[in-house]
Backbone as a ProteinNet text record, in pm:
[ID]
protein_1_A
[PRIMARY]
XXXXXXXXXXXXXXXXXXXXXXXXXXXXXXXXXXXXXXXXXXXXXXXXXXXXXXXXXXXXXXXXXXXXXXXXXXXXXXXXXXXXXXXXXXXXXXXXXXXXXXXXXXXXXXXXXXXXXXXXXXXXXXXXXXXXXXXXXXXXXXXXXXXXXXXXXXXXXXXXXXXXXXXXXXXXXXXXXXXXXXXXXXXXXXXXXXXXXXXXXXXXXXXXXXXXXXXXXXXXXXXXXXXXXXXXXXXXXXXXXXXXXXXXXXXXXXXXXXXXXXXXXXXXXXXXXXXXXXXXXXXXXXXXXXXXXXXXX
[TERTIARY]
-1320	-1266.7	-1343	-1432.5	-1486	-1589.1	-1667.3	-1749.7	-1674.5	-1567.6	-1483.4	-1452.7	-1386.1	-1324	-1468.2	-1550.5	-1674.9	-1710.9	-1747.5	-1786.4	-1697.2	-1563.3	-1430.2	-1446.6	-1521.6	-1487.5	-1615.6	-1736.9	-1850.3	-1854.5	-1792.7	-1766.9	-1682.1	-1570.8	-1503.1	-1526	-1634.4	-1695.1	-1849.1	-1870.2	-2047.9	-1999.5	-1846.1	-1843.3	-1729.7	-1759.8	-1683.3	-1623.9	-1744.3	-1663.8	-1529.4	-1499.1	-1376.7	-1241.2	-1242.3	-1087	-1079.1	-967.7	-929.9	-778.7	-754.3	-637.1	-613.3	-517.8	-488.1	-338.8	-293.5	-136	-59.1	-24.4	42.7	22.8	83.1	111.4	27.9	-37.4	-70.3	-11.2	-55.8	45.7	157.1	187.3	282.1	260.8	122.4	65.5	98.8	146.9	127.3	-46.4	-60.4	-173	-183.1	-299.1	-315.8	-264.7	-157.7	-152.2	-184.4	-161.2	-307.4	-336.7	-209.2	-210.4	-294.1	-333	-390.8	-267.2	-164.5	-70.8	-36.4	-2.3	2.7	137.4	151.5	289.4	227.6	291.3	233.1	135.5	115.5	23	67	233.2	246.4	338.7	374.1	464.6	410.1	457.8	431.9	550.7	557.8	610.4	643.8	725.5	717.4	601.4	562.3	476.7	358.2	254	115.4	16.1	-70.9	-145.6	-281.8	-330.5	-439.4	-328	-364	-299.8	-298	-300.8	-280.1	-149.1	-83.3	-7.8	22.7	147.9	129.7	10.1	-57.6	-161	-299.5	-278.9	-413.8	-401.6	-539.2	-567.5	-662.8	-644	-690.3	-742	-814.7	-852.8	-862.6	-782.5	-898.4	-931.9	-1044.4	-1078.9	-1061.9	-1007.3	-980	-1021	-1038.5	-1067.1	-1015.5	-969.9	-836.7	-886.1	-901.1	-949.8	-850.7	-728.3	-682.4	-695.6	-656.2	-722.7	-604.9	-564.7	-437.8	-497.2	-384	-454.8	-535	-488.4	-596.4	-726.4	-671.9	-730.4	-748.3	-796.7	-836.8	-829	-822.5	-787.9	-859.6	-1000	-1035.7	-1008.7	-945.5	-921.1	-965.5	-1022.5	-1077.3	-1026.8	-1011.1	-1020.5	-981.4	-915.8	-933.4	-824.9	-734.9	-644.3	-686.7	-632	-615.5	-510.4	-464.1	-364.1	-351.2	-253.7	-266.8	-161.7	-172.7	-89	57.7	69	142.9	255.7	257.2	307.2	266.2	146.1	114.8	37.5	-3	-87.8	-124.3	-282.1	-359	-453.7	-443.8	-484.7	-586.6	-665.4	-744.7	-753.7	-728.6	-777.9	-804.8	-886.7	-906.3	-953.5	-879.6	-836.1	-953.3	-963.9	-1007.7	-984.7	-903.4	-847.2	-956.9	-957.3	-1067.2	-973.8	-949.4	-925.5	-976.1	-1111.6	-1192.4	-1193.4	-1172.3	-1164	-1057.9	-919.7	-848.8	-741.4	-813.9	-749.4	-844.3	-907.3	-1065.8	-957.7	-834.9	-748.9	-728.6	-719.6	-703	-835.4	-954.1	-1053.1	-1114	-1061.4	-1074.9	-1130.3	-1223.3	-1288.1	-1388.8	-1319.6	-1434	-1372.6	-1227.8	-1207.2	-1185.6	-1207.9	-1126.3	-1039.2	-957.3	-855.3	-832.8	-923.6	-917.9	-860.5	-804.9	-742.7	-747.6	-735.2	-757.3	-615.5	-603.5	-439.3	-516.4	-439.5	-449	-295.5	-274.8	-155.4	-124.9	-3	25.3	165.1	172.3	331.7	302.9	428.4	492.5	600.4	593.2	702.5	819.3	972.4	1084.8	1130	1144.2	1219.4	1234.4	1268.9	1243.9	1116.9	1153.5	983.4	1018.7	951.1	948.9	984.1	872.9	840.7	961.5	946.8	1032	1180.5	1207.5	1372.3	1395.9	1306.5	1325.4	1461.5	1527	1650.2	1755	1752.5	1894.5	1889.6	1952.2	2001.1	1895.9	1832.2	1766.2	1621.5	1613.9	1476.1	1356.4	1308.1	1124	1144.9	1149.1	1200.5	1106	1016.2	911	940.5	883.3	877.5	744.2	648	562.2	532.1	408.6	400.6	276.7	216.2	112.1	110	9.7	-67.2	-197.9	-149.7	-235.3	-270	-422.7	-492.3	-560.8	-517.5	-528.1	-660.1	-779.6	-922.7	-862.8	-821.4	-829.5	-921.5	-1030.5	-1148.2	-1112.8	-1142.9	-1123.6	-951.5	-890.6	-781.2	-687.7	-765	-657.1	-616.1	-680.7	-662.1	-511.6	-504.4	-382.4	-298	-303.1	-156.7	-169.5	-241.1	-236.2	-179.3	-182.9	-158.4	-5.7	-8.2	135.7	236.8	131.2	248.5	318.8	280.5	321.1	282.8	203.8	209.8	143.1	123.3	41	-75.5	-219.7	-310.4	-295.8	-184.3	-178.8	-7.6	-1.7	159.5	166.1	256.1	269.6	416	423.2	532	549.2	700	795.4	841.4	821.3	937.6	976.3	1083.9	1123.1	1107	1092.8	1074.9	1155.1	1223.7	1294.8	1253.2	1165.3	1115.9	1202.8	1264.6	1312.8	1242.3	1200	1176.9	1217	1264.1	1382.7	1261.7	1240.2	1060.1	1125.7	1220.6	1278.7	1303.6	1317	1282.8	1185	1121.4	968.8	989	1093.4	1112.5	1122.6	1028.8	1043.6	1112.4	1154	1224.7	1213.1	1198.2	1154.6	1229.1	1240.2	1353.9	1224.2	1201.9	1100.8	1209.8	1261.1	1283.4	1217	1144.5	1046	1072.6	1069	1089.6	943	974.7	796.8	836	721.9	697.2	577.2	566.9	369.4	430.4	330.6	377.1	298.6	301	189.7	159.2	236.5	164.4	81.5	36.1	-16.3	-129.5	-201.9	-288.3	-282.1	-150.1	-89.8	-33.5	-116.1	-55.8	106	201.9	332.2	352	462.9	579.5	563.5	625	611.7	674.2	657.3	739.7	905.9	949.5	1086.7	1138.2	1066	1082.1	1014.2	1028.8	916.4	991.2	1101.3	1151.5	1137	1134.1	1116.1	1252.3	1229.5	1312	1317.9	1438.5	1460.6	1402.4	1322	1296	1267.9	1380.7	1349.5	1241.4	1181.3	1119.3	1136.2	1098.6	1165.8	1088.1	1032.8	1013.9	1040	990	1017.8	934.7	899.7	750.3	837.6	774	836.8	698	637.3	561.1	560.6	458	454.1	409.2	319.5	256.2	261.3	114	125.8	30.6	-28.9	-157.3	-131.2	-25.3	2.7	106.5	128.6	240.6	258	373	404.8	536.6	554.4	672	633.3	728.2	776.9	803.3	719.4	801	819.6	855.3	962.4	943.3	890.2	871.3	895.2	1041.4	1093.9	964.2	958.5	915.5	969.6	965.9	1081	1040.9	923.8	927.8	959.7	884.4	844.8	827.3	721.6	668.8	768.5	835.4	924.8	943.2	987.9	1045.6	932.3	811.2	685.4	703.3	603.4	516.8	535.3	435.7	387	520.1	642.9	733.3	808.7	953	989.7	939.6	878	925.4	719.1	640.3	489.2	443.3	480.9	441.7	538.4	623.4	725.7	670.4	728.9	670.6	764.5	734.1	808.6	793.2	891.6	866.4	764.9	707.6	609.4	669.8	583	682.4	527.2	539.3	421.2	443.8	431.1	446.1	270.3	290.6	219.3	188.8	14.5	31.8	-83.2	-65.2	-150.9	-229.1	-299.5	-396	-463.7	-437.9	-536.2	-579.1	-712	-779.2	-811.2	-777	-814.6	-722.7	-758.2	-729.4	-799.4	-868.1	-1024.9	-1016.9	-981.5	-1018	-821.1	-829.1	-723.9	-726.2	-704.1	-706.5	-565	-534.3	-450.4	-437.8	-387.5	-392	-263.1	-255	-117.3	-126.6	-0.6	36.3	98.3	80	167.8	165.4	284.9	353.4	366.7	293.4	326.3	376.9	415.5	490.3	441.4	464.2	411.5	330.1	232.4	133	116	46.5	37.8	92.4	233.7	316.3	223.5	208.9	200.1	77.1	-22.2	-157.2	-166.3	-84.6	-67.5	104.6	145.7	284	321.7	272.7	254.5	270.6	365.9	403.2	204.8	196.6	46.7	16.5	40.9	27.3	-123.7	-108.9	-265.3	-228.5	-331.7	-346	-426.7	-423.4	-501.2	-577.4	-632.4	-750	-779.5	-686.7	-747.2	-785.6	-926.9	-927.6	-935.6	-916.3	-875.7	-977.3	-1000.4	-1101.5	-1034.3	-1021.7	-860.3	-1036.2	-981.3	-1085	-961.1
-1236.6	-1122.3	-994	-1006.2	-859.1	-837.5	-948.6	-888.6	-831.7	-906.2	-825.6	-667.4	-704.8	-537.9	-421.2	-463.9	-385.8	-290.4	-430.1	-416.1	-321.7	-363.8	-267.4	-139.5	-113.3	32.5	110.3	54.2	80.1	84.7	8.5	52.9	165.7	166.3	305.3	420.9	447	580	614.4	442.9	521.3	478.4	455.8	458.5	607.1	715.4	852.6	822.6	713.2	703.9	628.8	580.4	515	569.9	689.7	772.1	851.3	808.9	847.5	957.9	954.7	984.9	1151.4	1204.5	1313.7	1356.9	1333	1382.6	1455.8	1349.5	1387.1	1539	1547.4	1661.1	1625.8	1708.1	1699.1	1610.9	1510.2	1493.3	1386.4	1398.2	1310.4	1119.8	1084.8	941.5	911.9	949.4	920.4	888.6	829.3	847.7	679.2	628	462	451	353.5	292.7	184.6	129.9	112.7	-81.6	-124	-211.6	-199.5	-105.1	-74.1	-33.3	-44.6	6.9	156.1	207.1	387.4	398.4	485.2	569.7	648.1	620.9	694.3	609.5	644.3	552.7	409.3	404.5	247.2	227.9	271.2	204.1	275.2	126.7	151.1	252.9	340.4	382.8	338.7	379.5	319.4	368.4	453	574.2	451.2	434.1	395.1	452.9	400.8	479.5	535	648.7	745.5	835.7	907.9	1022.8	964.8	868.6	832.5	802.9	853.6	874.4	737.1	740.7	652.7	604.9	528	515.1	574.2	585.1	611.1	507.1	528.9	340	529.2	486	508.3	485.8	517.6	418.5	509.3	444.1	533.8	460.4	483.4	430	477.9	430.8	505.6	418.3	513.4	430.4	533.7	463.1	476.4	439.4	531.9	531.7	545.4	405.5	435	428.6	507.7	481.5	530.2	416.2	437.4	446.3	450.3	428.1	338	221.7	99.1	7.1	44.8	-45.9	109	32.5	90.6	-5.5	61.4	10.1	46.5	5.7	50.2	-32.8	42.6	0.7	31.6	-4.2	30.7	-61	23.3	-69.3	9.8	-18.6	-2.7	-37.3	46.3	33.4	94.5	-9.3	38.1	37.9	176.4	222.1	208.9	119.3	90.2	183.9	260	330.3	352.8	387.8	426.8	312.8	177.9	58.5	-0.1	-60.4	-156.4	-99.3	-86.5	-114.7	-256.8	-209	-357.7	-302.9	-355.8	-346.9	-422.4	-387.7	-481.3	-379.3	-442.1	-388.7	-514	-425.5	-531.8	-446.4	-492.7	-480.5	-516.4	-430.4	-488.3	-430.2	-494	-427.2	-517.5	-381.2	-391.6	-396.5	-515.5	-516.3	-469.3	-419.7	-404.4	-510.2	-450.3	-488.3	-532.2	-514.9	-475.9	-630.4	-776.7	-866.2	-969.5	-897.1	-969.9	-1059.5	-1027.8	-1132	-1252	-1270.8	-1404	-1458.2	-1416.6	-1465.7	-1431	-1283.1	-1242.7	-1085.4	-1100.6	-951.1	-968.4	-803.1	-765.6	-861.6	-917.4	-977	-858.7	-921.5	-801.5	-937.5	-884.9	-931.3	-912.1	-1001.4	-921.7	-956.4	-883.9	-969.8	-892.1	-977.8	-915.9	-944.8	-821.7	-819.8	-779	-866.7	-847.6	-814	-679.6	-609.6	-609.1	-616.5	-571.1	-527.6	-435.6	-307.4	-323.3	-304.5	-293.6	-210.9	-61.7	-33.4	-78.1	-60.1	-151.6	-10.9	102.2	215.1	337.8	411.2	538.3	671.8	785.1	812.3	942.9	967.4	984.4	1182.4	1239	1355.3	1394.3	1309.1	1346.3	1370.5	1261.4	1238.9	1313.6	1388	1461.9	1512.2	1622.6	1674	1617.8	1449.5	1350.4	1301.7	1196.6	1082.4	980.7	964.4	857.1	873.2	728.3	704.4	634.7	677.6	537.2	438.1	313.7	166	95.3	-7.7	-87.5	-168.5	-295.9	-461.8	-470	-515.7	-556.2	-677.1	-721.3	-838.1	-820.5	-835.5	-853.9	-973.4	-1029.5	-1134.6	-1102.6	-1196	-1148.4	-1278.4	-1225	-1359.2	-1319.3	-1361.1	-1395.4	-1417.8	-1363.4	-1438.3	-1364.1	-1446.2	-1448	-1455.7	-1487.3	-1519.6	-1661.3	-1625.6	-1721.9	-1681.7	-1621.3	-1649.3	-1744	-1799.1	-1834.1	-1995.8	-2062.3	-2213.2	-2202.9	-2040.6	-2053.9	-1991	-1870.4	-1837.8	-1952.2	-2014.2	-2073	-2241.9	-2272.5	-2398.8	-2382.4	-2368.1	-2314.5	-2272.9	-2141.2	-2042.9	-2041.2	-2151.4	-2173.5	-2086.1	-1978.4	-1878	-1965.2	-1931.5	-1987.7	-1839.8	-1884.1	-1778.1	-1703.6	-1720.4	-1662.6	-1634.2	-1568.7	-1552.6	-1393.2	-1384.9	-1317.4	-1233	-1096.1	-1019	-956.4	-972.4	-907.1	-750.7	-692.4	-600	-492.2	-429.8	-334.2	-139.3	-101	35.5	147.9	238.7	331.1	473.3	537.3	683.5	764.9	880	985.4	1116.9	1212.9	1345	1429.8	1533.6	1638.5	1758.7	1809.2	1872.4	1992.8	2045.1	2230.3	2225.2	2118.1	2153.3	2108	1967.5	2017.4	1913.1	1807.1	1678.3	1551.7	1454.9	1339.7	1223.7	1119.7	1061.2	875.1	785.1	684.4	549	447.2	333.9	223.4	144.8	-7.3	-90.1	-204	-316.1	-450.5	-508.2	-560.1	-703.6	-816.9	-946.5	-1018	-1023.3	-1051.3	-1177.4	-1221.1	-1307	-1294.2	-1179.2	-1118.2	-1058.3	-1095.4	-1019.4	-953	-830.6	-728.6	-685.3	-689.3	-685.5	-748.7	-898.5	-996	-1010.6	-909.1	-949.4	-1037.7	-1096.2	-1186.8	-1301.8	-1312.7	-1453.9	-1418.3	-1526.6	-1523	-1626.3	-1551.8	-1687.4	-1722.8	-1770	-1856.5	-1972.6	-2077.3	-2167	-2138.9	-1990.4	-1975.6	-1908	-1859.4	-1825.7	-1831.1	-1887.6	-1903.2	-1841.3	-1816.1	-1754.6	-1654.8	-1594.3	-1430.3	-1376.7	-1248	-1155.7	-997.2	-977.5	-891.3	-686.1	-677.4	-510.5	-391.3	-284.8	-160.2	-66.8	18	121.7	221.1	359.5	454	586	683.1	796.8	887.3	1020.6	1129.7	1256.1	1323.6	1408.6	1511.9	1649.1	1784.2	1873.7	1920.8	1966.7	2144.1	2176.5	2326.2	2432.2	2346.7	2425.6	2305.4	2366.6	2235.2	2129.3	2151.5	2085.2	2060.7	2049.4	1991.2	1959.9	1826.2	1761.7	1750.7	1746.3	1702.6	1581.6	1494.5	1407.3	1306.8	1256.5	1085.3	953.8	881	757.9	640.6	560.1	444.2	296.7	194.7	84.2	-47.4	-102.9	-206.8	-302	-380.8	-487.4	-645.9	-798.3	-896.6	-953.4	-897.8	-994.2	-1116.7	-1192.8	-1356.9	-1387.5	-1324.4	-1450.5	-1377.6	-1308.5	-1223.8	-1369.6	-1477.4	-1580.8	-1707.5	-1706.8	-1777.5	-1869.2	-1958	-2078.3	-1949.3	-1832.8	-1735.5	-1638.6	-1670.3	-1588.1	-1531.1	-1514.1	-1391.4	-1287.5	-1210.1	-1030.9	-1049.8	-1156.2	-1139.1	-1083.6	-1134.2	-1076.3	-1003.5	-930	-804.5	-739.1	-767.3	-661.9	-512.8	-409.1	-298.2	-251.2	-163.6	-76.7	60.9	40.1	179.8	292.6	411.9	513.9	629.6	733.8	813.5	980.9	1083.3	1191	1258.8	1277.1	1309.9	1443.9	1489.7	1561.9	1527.9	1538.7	1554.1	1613.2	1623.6	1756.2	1710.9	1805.4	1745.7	1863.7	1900.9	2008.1	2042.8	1870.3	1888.6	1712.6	1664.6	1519.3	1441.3	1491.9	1356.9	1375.3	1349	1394	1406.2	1336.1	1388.5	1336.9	1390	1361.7	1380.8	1276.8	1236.3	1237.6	1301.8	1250.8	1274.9	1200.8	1180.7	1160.2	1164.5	1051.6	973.7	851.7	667.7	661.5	580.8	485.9	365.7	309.5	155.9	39.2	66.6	38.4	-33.8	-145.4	-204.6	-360.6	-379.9	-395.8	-521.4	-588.7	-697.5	-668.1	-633.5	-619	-675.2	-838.3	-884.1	-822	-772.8	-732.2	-625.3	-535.7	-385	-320.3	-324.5	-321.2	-174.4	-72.1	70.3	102.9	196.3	190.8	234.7	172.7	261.6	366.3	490.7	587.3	675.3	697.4	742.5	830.6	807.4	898.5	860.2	864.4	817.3	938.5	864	996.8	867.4	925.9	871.3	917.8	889.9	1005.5	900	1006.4	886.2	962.7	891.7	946.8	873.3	970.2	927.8	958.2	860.7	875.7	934.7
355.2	429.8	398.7	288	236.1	366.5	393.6	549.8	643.1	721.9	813.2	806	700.5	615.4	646.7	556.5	584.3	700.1	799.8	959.4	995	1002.5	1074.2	1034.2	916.6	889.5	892.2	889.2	968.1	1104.2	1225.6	1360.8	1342.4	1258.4	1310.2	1262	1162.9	1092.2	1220	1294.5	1338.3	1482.4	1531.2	1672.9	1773.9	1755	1754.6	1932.8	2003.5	2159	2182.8	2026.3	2074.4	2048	1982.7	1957.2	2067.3	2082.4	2241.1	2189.4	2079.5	2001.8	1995.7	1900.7	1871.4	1897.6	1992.9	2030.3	1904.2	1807.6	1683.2	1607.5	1574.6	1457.2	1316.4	1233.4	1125.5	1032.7	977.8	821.3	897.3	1064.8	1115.5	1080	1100.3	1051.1	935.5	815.1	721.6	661.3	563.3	467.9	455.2	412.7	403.3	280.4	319.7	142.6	61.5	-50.2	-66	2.9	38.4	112	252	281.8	441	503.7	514.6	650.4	598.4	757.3	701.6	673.1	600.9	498.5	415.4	294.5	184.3	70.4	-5.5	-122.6	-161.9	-211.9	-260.3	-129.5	-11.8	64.1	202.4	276.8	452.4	488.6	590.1	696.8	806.6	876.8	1019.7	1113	1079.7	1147.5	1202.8	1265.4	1305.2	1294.9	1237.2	1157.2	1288.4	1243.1	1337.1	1385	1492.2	1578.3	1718.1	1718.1	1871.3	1906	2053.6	2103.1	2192.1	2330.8	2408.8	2460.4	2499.4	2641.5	2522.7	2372.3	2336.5	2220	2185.9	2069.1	1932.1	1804.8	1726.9	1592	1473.4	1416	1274.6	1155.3	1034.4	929.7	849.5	734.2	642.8	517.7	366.1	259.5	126.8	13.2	-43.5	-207	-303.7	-417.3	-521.6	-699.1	-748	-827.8	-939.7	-1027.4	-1146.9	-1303.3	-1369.4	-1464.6	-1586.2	-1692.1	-1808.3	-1953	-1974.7	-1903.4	-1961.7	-1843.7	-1687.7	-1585.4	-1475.4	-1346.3	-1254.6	-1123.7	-1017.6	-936.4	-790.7	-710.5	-574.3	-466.8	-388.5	-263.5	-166.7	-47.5	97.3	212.7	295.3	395	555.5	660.8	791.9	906.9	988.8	1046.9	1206.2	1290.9	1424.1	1497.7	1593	1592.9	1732.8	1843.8	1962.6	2055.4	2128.6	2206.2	2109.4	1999.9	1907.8	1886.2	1902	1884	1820.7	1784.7	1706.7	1628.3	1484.9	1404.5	1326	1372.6	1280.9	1128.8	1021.3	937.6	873.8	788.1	653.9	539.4	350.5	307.5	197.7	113.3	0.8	-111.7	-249.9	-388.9	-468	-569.3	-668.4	-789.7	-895.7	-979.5	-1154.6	-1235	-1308.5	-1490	-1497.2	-1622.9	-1746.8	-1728.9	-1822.7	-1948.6	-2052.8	-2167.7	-2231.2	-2154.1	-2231	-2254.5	-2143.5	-2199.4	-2270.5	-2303.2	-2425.5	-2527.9	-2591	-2642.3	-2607.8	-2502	-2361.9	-2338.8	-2369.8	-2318.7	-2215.4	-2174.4	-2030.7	-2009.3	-2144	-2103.9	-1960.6	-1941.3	-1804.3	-1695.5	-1657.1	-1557.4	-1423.7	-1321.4	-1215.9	-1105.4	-1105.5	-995.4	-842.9	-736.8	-669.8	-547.5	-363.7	-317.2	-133.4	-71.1	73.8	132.3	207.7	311.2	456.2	475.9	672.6	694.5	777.3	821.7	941.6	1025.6	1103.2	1142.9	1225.6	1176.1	1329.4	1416.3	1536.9	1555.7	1600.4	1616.6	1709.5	1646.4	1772.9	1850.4	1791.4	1896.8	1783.6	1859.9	1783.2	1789.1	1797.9	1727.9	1616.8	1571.4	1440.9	1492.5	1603.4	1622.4	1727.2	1823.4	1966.8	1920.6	1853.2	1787.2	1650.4	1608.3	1502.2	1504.2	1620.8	1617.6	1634.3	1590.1	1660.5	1526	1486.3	1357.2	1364.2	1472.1	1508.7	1463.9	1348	1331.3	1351.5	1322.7	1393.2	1316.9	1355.6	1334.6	1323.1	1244.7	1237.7	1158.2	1222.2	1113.3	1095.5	1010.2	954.9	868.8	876.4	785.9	734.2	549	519.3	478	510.4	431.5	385.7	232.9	154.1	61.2	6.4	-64.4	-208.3	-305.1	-438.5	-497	-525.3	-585	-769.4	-840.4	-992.9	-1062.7	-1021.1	-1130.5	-1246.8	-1351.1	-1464.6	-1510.9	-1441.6	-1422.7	-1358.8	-1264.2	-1184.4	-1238.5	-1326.4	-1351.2	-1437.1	-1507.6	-1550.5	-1467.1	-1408.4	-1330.6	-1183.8	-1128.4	-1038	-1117.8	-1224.1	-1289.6	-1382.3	-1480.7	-1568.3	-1531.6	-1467.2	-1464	-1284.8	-1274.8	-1129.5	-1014.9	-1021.6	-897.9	-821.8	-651.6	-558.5	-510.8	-424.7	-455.6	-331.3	-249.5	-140.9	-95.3	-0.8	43.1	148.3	192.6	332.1	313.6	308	307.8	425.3	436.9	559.8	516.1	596.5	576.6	737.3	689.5	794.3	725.2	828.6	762.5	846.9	806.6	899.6	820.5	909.3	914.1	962.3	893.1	986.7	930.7	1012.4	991.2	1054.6	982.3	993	1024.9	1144.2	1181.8	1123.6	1187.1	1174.8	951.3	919.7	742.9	721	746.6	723.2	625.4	602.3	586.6	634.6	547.4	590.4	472.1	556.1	420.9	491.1	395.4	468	336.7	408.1	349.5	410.1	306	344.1	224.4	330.8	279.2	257.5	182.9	176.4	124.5	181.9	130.2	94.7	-42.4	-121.4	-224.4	-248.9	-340.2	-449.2	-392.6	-468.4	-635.3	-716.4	-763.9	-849	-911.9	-884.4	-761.1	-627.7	-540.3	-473.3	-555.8	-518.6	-601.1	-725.5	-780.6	-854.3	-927	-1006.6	-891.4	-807.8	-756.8	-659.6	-648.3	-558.9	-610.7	-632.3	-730.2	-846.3	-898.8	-1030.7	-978.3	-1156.5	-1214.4	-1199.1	-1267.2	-1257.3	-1138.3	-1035	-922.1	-807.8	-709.6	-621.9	-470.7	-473.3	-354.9	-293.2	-171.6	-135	-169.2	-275.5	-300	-218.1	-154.5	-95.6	-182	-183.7	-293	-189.2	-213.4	-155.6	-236.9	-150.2	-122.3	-64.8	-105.9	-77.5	-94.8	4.9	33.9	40	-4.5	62.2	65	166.3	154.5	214.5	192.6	181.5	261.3	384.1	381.1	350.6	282.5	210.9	293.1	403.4	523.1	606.2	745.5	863.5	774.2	747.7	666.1	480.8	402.9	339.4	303.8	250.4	162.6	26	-17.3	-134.4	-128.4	-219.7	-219.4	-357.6	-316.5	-388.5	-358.8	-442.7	-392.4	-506.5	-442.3	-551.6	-499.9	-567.9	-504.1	-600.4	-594.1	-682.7	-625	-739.9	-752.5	-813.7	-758.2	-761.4	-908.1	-1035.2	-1197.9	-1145.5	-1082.6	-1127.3	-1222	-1281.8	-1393.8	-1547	-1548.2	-1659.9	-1780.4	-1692.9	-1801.7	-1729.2	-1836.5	-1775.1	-1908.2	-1914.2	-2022	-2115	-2113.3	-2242.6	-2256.2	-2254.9	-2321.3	-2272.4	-2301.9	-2186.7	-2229.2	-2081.3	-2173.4	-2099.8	-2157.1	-2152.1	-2037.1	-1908.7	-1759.2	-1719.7	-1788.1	-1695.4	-1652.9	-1500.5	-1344.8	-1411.7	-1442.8	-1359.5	-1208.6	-1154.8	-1039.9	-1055.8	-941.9	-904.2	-898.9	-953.9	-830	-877.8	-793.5	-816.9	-711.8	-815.5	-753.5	-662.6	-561.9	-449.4	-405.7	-391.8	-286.9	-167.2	-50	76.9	129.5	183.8	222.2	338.4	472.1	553	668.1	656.9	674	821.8	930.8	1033	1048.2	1214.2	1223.3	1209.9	1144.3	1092.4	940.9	861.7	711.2	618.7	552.9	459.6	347	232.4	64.5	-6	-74.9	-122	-254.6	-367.5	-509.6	-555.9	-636.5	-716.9	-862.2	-907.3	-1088.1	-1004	-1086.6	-1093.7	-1221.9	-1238.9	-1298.2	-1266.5	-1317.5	-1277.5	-1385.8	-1501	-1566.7	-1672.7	-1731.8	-1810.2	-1682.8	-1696.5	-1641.1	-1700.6	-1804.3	-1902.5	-2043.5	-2058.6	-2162.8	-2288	-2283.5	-2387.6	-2494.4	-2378.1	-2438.5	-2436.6	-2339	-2319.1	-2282	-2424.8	-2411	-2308.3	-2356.2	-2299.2	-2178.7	-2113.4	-1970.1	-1919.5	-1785.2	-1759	-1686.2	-1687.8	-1653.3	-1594.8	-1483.6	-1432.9	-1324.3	-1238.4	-1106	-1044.2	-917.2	-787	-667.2	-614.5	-508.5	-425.8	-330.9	-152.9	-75.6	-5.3	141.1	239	349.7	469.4	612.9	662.1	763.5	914.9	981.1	1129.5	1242.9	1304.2	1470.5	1640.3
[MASK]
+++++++++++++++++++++++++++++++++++++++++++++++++++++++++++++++++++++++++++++++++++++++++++++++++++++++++++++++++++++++++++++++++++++++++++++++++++++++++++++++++++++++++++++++++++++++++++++++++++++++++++++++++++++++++++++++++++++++++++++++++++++++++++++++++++++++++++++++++++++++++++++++++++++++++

């Protein structure tokens, strides 16, 4: 999938005749997260990602530097945005263990993994309906694929995970335009865990678990944001072969701000928390910060 990914985001940085887009409001798309679908950083929106309106198709590309105490994390990839109904996605992961599970035998591993997205809105819109109760409504599904390296003979063997698996979810956007709030609910039925760099499922669990997500962005002007967000995660492997307690998933969450200077261009940085990460070898919650920019056609 890393060729695809590539191509997609090379046609849409060196092809300017095909954004036909713009309608939207600043900051209204949300930002890529780091799955590829637009919202905020760790969670989709209902929103569709670019500025395209009814009757227009739009497109953007982003890439995403995280770095904690102990790992790092780049992401890129590429979304197209169809008459403000459908978004299609790609991104792909690569997360850099460095050094730090050289205990295991696994210095210098990276973990890495490709999602293909796609989000459909059912009714609602996010801008028009601002002054009613009524919010922008979207189902989505990623699928996503697992490359472990010299990992995977054990979490793909023992520890029961499988190297691939496909998440559902629904998302309900509302923004309140006259305060200059938005606030957003993703219910997400997963089996990933890490998000999928650790495989889906285990030995002691292999079922899809229902985990909310949760938003909320505050804009300061037209052109920037600030907010929060929160993203449970379902601990599969918590009670694995290596112990309880060794692979405890925590939940995400990461304070935000936005910036976007025009409808082509926006930068993103934050703190995350992402919790304890590989307990056994890195007991320490992992604490960092991220830098995304996103480039809208």
């Amino acid at each position: 999938m890393r060729r695809p990914a590539l191509l997609l985001i090379a046609a849409l940085l060196g092809a300017p005749a095909f954004a036909q887009s713009g309608g939207k409001l600043l900051l209204t798309g949300g930002v890529s997260s780091i799955d590829g679908a637009a919202g905020g950083g760790l969670t989709p929106w209902a929103v569709t990602g670019s500025y395209a309106t009814a009757g227009e198709f739009g497109a953007t590309a982003f890439v995403t530097r995280a770095t904690t105490d102990n790992y790092g994390l780049l992401t890129y990839g590429a979304a197209v945005g169809i008459q403000d109904r459908v978004e299609i996605s790609l991104a792909k992961q690569d997360f850099n263990t460095e050094s730090n599970l050289a205990p295991l035998g696994l210095d210098g591993l990276h973990l890495k993994q490709d999602i293909l997205g796609i989000k459909v809105r059912l009714f609602g819109d996010a801008v028009l309906d601002s002054d009613t109760l009524m919010p922008q409504v979207a189902i989505g599904l990623e699928h996503k694929k697992t490359h472990a390296g010299n990992l995977g003979p054990t979490l793909f063997g023992p520890l029961g995970a499988r190297d691939s698996g496909t998440d559902a979810y629904v998302s309900a956007t509302k923004l309140f335009l006259a305060d200059g709030v938005l606030v957003n609910l993703t219910l997400r039925a997963t089996k990933a865990n890490q998000n999928g760099l650790l495989g889906f499922g285990g030995a002691q669990g292999k079922g899809m678990r229902l985990q909310p997500e949760f938003s909320i962005a505050k804009l300061l002007a037209k052109n920037i944001a600030i907010g929060f967000e929160f993203r449970a995660k379902p601990d599969n492997l918590n009670n694995s072969v290596l112990g309880a307690g060794a692979l405890k998933e925590d939940d995400w969450k990461d304070v935000f701000v936005a910036w976007a200077p025009n409808k082509h261009f926006s930068l993103t940085a934050a703190w995350v928390d992402l919790g304890r990460i590989a307990p056994a070898v890195q007991p320490k919650r992992q604490t960092g910060s991220y830098l995304s920019a996103q480039f809208a056609l």
